[in-house]
C-alpha positions, -999 to +999 in steps of 0.1 A: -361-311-800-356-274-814-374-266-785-347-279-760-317-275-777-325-233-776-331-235-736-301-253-733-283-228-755-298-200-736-284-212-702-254-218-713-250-179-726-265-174-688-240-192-675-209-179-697-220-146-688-219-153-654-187-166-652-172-139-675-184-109-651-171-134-624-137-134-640-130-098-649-138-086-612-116-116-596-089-107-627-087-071-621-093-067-585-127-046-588-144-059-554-110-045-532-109-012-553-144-005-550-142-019-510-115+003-509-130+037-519-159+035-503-133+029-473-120+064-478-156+079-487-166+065-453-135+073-435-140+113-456-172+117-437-166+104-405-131+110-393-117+149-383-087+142-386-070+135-430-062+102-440-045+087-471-058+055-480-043+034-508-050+000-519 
């Protein structure tokens, strides 16, 4: 019984975590900001011409 009750606790530290790190990137916005500088990284090496990129 020990047995199961710590595989059930360690998924469910699995899964909080999970839906933590889910949270804070939907809660501060980290996939767009990070989407967005590699945007102007990208844009940096390839276009001639300066552009001003915010998100």
């Amino acid at each position: 019984m020990k047995t199961v009750l710590n595989v059930l606790w360690t998924i469910f530290k699995i899964l909080f975590a999970v839906v933590a790190v889910l949270f804070v990137v939907y809660f501060w916005n980290l996939d767009q900001k990070v989407l967005g500088w590699v945007y102007t990284q990208v844009n940096r090496i390839h276009d001639r011409k300066n552009v001003d990129i915010k998100f």
